[in-house]
N, CA, C, O and CB atoms as a CASP TS submission, in Angstrom:
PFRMAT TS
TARGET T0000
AUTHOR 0000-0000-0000
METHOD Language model
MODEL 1
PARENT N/A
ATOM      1  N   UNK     1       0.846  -1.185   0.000  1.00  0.00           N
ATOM      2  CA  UNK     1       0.000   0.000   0.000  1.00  0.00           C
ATOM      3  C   UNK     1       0.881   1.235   0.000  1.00  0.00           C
ATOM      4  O   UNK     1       1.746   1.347   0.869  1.00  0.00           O
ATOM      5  CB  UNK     1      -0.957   0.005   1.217  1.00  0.00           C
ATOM      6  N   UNK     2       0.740   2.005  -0.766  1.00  0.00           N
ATOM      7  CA  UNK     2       1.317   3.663  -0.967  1.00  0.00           C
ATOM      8  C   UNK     2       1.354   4.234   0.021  1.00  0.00           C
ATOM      9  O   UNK     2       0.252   4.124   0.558  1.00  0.00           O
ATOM     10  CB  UNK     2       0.605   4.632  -1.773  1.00  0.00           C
ATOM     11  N   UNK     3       2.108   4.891   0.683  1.00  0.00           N
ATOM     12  CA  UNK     3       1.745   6.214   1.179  1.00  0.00           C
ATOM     13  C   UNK     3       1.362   7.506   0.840  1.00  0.00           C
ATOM     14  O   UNK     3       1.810   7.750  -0.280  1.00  0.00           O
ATOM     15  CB  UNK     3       2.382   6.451   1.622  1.00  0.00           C
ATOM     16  N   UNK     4       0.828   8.312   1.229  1.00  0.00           N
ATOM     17  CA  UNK     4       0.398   9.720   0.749  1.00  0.00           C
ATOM     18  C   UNK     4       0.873  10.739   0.073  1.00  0.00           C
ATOM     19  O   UNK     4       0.372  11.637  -0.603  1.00  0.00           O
ATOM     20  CB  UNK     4       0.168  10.270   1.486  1.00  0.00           C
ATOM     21  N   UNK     5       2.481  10.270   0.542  1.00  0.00           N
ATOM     22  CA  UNK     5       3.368  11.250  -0.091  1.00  0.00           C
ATOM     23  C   UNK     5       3.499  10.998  -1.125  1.00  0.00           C
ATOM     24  O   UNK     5       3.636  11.794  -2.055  1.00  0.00           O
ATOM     25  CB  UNK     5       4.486  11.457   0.314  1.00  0.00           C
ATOM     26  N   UNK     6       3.480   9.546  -1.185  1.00  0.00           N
ATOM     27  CA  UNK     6       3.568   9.315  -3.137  1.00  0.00           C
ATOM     28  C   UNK     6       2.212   9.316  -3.706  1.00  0.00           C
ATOM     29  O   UNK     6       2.114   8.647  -4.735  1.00  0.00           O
ATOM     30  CB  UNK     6       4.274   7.611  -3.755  1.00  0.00           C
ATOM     31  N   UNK     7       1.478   9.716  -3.426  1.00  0.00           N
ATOM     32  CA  UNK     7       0.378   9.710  -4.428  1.00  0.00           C
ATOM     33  C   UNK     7       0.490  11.123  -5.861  1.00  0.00           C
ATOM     34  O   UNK     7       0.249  10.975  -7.059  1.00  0.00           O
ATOM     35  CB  UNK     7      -1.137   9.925  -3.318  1.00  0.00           C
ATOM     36  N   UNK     8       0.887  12.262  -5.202  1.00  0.00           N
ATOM     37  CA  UNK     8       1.558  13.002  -6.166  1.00  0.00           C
ATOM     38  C   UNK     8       2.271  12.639  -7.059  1.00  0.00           C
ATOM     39  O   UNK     8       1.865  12.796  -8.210  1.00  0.00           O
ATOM     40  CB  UNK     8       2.143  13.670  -5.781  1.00  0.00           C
ATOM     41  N   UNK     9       3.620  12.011  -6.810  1.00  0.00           N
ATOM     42  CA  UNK     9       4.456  11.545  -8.104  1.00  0.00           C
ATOM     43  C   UNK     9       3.369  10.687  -8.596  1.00  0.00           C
ATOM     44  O   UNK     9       2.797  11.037  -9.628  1.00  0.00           O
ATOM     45  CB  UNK     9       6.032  10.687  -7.861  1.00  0.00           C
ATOM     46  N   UNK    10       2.982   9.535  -7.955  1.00  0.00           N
ATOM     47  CA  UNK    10       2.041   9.104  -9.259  1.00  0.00           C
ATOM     48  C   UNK    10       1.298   9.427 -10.105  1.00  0.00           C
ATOM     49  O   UNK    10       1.121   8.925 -11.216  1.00  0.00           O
ATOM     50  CB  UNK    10       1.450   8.584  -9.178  1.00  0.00           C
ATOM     51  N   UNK    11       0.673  10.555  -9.475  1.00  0.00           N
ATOM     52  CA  UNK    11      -0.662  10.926 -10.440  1.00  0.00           C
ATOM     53  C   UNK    11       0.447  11.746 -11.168  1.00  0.00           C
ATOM     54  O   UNK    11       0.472  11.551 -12.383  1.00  0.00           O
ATOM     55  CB  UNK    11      -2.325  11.884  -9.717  1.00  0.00           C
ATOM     56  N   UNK    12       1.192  12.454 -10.772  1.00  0.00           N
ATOM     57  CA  UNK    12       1.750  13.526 -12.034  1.00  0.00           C
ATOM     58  C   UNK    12       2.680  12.144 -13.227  1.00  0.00           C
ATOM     59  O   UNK    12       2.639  12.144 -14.457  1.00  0.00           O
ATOM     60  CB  UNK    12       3.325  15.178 -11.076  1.00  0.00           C
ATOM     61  N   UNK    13       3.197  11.437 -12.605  1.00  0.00           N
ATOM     62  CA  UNK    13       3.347  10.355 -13.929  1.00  0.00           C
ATOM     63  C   UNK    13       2.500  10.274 -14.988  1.00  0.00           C
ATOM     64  O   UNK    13       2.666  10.671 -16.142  1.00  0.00           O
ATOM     65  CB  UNK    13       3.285   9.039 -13.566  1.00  0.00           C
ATOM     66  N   UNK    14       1.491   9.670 -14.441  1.00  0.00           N
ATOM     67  CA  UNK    14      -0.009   9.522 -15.090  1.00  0.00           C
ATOM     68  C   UNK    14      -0.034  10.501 -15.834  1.00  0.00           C
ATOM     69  O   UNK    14      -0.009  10.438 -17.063  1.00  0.00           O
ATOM     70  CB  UNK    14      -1.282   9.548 -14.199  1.00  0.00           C
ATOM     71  N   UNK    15      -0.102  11.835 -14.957  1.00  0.00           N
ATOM     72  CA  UNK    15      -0.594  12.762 -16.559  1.00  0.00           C
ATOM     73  C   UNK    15       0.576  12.868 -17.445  1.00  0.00           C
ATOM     74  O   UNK    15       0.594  12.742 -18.670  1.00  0.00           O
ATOM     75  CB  UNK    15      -1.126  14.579 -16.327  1.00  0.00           C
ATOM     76  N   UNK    16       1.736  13.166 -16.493  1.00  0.00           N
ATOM     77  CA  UNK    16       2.887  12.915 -18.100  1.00  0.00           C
ATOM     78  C   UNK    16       2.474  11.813 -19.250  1.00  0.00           C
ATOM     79  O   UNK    16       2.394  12.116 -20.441  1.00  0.00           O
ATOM     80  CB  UNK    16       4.628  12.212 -17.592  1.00  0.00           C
ATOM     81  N   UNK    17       2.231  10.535 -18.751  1.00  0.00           N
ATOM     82  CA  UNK    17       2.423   9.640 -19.782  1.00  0.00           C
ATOM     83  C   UNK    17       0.807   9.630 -20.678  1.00  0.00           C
ATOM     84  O   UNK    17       0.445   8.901 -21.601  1.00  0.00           O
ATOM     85  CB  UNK    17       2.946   8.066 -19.040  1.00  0.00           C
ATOM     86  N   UNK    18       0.134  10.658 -20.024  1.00  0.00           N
ATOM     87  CA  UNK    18      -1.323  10.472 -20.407  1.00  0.00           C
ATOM     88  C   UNK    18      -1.458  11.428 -21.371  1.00  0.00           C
ATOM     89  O   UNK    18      -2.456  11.406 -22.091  1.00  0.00           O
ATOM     90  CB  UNK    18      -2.395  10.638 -19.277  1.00  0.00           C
ATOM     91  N   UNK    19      -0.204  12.674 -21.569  1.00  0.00           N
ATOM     92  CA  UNK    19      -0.312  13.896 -21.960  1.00  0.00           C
ATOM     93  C   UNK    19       1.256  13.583 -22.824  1.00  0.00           C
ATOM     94  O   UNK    19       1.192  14.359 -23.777  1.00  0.00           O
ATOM     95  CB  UNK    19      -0.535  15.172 -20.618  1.00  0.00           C
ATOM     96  N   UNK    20       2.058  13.128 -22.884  1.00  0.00           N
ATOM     97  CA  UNK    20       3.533  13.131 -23.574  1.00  0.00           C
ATOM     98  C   UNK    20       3.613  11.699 -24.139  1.00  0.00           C
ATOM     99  O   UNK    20       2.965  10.918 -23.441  1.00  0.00           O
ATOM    100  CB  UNK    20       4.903  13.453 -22.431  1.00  0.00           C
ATOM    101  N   UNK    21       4.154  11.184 -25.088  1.00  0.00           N
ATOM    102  CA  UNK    21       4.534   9.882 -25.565  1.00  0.00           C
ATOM    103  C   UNK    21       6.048   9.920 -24.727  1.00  0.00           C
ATOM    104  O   UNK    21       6.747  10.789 -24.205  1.00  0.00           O
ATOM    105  CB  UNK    21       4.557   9.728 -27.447  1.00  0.00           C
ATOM    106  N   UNK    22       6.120   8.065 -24.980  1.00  0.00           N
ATOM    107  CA  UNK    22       7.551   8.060 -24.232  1.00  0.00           C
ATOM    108  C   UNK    22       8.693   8.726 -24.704  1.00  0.00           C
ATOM    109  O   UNK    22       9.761   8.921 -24.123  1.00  0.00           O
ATOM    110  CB  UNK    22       8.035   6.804 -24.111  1.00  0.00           C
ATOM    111  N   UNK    23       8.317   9.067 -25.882  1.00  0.00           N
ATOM    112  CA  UNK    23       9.785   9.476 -26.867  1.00  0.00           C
ATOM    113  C   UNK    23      10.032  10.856 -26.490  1.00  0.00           C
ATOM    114  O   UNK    23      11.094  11.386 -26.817  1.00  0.00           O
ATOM    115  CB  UNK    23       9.603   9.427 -28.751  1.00  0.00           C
ATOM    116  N   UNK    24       8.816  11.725 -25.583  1.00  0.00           N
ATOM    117  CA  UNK    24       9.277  13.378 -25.206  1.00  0.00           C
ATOM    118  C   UNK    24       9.694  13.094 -24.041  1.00  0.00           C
ATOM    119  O   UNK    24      10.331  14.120 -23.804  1.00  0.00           O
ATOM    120  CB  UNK    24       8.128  14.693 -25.145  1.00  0.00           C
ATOM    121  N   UNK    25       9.818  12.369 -23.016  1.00  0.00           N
ATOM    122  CA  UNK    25      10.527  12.394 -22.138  1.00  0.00           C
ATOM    123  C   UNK    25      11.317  11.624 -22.032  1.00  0.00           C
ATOM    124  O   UNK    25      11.200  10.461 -22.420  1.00  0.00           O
ATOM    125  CB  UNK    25      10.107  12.464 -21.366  1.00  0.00           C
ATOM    126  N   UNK    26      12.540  12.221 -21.346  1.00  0.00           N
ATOM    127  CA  UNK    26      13.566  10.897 -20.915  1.00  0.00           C
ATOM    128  C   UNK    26      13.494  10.881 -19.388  1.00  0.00           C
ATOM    129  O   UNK    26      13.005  11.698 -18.608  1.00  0.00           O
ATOM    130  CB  UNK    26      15.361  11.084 -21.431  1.00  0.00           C
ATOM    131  N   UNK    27      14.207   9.556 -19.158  1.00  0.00           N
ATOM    132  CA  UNK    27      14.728   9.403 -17.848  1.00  0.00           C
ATOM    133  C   UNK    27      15.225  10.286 -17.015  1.00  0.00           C
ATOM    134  O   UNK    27      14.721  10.500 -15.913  1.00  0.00           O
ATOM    135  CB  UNK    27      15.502   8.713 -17.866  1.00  0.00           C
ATOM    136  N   UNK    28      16.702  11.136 -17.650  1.00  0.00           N
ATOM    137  CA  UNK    28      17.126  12.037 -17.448  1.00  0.00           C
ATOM    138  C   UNK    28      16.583  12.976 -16.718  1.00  0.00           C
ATOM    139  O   UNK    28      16.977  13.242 -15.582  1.00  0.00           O
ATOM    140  CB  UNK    28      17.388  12.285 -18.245  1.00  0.00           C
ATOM    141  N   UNK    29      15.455  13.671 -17.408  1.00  0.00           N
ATOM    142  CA  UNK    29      14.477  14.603 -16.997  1.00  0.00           C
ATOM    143  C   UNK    29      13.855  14.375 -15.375  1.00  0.00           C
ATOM    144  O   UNK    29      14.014  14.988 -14.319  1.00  0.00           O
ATOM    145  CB  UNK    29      13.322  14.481 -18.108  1.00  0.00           C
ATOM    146  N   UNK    30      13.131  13.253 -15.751  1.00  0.00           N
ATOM    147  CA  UNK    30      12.237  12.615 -14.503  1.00  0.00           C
ATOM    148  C   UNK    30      13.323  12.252 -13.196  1.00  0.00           C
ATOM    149  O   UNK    30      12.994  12.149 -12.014  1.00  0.00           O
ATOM    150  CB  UNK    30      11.365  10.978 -15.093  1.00  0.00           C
ATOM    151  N   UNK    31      14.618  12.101 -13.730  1.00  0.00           N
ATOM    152  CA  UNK    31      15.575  11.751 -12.621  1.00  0.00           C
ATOM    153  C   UNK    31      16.094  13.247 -11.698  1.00  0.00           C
ATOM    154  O   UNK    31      16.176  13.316 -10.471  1.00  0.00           O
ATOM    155  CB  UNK    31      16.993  10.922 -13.431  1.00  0.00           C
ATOM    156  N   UNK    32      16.420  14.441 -12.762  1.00  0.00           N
ATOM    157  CA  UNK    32      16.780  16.004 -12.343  1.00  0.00           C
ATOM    158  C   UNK    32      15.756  16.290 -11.844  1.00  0.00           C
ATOM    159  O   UNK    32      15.924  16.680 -10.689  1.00  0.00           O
ATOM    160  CB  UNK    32      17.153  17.091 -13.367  1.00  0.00           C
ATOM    161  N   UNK    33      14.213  16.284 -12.329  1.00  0.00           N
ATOM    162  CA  UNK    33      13.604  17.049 -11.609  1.00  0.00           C
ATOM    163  C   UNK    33      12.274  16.213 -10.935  1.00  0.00           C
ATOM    164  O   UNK    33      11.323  16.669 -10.300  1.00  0.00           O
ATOM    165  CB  UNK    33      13.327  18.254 -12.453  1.00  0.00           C
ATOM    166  N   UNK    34      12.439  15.478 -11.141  1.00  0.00           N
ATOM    167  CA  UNK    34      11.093  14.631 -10.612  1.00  0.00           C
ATOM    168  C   UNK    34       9.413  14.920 -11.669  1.00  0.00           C
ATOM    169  O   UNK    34       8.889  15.847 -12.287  1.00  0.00           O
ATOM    170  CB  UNK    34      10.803  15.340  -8.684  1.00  0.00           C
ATOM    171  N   UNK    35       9.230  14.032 -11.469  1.00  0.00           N
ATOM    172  CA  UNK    35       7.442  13.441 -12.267  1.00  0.00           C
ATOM    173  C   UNK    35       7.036  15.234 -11.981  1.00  0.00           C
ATOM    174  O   UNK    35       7.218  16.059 -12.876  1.00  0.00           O
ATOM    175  CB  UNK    35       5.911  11.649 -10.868  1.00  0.00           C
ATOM    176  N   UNK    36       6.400  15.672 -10.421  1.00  0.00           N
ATOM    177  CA  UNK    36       5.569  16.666  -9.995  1.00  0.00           C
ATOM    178  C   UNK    36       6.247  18.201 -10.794  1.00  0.00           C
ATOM    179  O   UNK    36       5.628  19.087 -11.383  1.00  0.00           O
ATOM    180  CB  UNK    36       5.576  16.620  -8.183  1.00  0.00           C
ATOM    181  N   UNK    37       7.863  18.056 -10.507  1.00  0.00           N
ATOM    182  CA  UNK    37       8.256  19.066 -11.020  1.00  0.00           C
ATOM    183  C   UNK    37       8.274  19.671 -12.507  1.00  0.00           C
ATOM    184  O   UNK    37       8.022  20.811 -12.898  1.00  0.00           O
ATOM    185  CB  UNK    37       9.165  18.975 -10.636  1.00  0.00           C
ATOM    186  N   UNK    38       8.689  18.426 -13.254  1.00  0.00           N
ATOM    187  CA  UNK    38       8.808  18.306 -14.712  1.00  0.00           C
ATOM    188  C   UNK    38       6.982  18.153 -15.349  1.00  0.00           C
ATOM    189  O   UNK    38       6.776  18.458 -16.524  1.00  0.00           O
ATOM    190  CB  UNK    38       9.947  16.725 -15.057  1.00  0.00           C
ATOM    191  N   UNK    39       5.860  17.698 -14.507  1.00  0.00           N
ATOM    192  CA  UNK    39       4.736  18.578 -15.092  1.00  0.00           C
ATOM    193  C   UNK    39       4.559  19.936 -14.810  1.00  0.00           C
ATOM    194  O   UNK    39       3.799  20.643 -15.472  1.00  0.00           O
ATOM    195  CB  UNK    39       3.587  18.099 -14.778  1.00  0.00           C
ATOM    196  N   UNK    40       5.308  20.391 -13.737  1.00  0.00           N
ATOM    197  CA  UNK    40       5.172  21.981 -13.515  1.00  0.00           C
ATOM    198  C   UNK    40       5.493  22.740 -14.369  1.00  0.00           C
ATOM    199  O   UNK    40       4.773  23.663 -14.751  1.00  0.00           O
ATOM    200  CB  UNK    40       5.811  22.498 -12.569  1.00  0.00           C
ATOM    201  N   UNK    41       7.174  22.362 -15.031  1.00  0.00           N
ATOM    202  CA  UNK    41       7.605  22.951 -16.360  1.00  0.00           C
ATOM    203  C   UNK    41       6.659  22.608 -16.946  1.00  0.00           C
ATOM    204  O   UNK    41       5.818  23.505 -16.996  1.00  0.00           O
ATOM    205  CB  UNK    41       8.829  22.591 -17.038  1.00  0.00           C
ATOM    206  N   UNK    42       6.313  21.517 -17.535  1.00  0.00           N
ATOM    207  CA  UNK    42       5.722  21.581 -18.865  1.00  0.00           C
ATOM    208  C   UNK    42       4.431  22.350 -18.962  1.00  0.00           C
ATOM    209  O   UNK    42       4.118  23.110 -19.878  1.00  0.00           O
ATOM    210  CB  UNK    42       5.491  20.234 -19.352  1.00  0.00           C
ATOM    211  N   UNK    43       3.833  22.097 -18.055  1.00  0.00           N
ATOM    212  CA  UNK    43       2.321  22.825 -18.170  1.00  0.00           C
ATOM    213  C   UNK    43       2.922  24.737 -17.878  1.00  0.00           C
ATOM    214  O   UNK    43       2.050  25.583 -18.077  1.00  0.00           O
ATOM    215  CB  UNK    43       0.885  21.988 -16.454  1.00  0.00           C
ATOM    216  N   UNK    44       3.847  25.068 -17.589  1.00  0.00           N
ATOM    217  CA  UNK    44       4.368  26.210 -17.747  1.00  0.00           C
ATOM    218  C   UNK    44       4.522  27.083 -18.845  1.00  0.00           C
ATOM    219  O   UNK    44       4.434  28.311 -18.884  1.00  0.00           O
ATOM    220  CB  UNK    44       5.231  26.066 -17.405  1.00  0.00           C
ATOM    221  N   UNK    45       4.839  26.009 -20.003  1.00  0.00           N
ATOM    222  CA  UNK    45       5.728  25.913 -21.425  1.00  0.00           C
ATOM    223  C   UNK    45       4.408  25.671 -22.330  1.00  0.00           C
ATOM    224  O   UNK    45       4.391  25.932 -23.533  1.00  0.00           O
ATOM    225  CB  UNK    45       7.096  24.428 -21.544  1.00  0.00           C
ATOM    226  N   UNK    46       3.815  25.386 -21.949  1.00  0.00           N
ATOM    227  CA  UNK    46       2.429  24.544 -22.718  1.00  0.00           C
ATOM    228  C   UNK    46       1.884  25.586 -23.041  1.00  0.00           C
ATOM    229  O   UNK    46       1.059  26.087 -22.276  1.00  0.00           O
ATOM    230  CB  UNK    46       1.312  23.517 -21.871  1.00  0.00           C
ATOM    231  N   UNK    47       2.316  26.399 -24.697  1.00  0.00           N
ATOM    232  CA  UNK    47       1.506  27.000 -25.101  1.00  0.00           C
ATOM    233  C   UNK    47       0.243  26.519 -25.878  1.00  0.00           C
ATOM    234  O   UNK    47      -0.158  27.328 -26.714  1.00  0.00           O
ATOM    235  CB  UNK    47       2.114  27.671 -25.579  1.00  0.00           C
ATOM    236  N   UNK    48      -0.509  25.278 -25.757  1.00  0.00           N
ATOM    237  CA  UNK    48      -1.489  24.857 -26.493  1.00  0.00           C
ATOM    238  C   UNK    48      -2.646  25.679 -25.494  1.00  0.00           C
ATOM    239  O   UNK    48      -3.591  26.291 -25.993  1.00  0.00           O
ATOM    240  CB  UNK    48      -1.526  23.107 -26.698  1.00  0.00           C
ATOM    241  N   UNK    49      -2.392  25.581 -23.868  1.00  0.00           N
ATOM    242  CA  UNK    49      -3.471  25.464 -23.140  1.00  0.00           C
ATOM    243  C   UNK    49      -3.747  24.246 -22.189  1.00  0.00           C
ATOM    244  O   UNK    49      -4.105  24.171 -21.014  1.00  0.00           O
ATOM    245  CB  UNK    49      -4.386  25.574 -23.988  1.00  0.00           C
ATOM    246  N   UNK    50      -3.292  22.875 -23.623  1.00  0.00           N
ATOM    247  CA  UNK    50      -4.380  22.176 -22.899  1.00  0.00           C
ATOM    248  C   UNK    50      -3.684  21.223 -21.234  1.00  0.00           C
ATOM    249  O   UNK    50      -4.126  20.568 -20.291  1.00  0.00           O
ATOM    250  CB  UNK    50      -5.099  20.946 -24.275  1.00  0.00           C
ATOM    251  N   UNK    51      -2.892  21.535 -21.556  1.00  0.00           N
ATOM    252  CA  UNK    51      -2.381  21.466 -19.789  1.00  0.00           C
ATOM    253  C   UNK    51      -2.708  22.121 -18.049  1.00  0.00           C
ATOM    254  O   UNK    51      -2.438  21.739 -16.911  1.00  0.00           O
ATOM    255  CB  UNK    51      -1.168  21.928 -19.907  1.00  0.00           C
ATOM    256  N   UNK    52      -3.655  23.660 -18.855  1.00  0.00           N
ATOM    257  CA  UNK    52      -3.575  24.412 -17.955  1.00  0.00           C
ATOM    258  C   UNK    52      -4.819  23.578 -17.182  1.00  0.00           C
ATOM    259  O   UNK    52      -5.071  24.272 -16.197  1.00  0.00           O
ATOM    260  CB  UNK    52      -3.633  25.977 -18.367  1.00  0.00           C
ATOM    261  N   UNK    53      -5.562  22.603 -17.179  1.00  0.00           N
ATOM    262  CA  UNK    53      -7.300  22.460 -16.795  1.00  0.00           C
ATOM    263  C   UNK    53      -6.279  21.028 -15.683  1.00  0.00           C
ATOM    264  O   UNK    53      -6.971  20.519 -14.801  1.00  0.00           O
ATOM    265  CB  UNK    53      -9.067  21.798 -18.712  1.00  0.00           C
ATOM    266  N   UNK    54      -5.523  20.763 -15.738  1.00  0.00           N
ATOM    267  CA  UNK    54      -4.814  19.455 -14.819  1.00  0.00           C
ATOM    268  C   UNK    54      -3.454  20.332 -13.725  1.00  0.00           C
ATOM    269  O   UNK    54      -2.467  20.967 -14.098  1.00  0.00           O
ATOM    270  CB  UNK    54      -3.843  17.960 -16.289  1.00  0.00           C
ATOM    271  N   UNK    55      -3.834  20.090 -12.633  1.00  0.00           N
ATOM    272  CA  UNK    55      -3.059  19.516 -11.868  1.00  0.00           C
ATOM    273  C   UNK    55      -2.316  18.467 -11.163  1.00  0.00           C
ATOM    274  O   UNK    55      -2.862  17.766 -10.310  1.00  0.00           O
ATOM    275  CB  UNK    55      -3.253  19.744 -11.589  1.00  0.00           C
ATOM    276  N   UNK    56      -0.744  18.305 -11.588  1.00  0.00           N
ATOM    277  CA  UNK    56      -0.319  16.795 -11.151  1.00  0.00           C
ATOM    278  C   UNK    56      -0.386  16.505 -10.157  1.00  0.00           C
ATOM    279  O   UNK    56      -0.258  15.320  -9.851  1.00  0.00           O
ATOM    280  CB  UNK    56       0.761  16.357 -11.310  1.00  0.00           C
ATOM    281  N   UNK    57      -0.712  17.871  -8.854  1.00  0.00           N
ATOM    282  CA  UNK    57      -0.226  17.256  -7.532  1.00  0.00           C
ATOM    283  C   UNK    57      -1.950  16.430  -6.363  1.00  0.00           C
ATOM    284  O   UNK    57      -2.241  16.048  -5.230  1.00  0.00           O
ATOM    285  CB  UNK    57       0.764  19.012  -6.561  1.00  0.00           C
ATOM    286  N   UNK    58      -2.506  16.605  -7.686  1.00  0.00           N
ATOM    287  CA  UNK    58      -3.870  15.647  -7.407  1.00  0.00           C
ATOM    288  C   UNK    58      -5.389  16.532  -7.412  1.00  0.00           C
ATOM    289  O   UNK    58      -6.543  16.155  -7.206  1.00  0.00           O
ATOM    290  CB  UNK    58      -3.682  14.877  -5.694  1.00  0.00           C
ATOM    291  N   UNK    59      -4.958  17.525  -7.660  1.00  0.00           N
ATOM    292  CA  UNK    59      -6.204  18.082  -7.846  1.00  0.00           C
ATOM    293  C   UNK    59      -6.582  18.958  -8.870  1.00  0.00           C
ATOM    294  O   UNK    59      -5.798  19.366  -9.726  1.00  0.00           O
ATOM    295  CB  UNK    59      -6.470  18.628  -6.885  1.00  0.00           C
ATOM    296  N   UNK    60      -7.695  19.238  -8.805  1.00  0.00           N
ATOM    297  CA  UNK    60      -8.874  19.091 -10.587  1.00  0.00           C
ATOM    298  C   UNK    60      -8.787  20.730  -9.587  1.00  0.00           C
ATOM    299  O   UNK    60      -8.812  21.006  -8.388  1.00  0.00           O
ATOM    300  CB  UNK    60     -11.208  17.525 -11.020  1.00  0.00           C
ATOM    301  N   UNK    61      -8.650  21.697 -11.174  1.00  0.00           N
ATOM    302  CA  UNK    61      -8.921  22.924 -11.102  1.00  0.00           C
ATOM    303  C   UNK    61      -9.744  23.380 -11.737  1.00  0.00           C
ATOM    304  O   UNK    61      -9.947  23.129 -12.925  1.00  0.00           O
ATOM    305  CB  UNK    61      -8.156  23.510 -11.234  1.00  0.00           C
ATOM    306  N   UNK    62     -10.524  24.335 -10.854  1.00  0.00           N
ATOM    307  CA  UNK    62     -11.967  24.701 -11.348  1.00  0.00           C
ATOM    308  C   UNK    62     -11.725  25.484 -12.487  1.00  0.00           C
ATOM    309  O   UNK    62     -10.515  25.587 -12.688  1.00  0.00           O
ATOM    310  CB  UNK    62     -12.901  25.511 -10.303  1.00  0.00           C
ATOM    311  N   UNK    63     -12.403  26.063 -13.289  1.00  0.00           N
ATOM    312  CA  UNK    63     -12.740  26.677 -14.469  1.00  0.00           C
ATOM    313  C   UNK    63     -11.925  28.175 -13.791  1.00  0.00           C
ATOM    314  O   UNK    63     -10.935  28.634 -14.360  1.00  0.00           O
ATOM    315  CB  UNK    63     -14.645  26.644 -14.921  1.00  0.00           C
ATOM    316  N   UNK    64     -12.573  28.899 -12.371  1.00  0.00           N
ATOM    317  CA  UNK    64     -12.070  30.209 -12.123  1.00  0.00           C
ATOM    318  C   UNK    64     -10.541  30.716 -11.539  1.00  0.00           C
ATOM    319  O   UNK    64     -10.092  31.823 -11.242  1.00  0.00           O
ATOM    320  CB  UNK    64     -12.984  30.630 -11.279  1.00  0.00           C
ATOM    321  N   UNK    65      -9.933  29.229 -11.528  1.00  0.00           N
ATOM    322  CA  UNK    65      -8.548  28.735 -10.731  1.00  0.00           C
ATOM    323  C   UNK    65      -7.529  28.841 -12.149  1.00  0.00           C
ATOM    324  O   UNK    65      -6.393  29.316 -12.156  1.00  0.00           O
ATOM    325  CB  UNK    65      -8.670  26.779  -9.890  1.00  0.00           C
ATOM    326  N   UNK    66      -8.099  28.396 -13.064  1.00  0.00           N
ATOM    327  CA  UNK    66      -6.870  28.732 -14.028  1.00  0.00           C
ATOM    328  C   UNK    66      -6.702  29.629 -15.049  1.00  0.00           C
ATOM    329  O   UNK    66      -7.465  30.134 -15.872  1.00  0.00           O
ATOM    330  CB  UNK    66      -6.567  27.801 -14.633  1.00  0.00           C
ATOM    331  N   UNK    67      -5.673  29.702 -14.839  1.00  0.00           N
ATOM    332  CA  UNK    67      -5.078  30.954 -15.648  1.00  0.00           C
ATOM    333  C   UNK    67      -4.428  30.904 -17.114  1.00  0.00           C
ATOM    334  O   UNK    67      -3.750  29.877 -17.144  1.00  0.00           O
ATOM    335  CB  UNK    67      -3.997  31.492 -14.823  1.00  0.00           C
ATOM    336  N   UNK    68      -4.357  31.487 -18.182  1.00  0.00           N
ATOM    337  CA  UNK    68      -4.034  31.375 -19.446  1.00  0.00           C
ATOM    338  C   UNK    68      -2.615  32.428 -19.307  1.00  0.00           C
ATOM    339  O   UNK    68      -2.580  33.250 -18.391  1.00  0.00           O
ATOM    340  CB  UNK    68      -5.384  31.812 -20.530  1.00  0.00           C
ATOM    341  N   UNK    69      -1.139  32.280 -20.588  1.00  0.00           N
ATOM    342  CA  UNK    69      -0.717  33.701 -20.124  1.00  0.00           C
ATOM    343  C   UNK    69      -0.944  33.777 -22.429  1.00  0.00           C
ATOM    344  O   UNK    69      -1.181  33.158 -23.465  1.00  0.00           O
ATOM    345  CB  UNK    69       1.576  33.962 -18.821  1.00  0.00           C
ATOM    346  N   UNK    70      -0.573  35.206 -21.716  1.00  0.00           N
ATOM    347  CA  UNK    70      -1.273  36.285 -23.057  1.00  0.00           C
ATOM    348  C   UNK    70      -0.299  35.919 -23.806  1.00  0.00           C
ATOM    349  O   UNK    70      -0.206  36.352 -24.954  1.00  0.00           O
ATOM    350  CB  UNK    70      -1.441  38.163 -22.951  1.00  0.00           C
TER
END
């Protein structure tokens, strides 16, 4: 059974691999900065948008919680 603390890295795995093919990330990455961190960049970088509606560290952001940048 998990503990709590890892439930973050998991779920932010999840959305990496749910949101990136294996071939955009490496090991490398996930090893420097960790699963939680390296969705932080990306959904940072994510000029599509469609990153901004997920949070990896387990929670669903409402419609008035997220932010777009110009």
């Amino acid at each position: 059974m998990s503990t709590p603390t890892r439930a973050p890295e998991r779920i932010a795995r999840a959305a990496l691999a749910a949101f990136h093919a294996p071939t955009e990330l490496t090991a490398a990455d996930l090893a420097e900065y960790g699963a939680v961190d390296l969705w932080d960049r990306l959904s940072r970088t994510d000029t599509t948008g469609r990153l901004a509606r997920y949070d990896a560290r387990g929670r669903r952001l409402s419609a008035s919680s997220r932010t777009t940048s110009a």
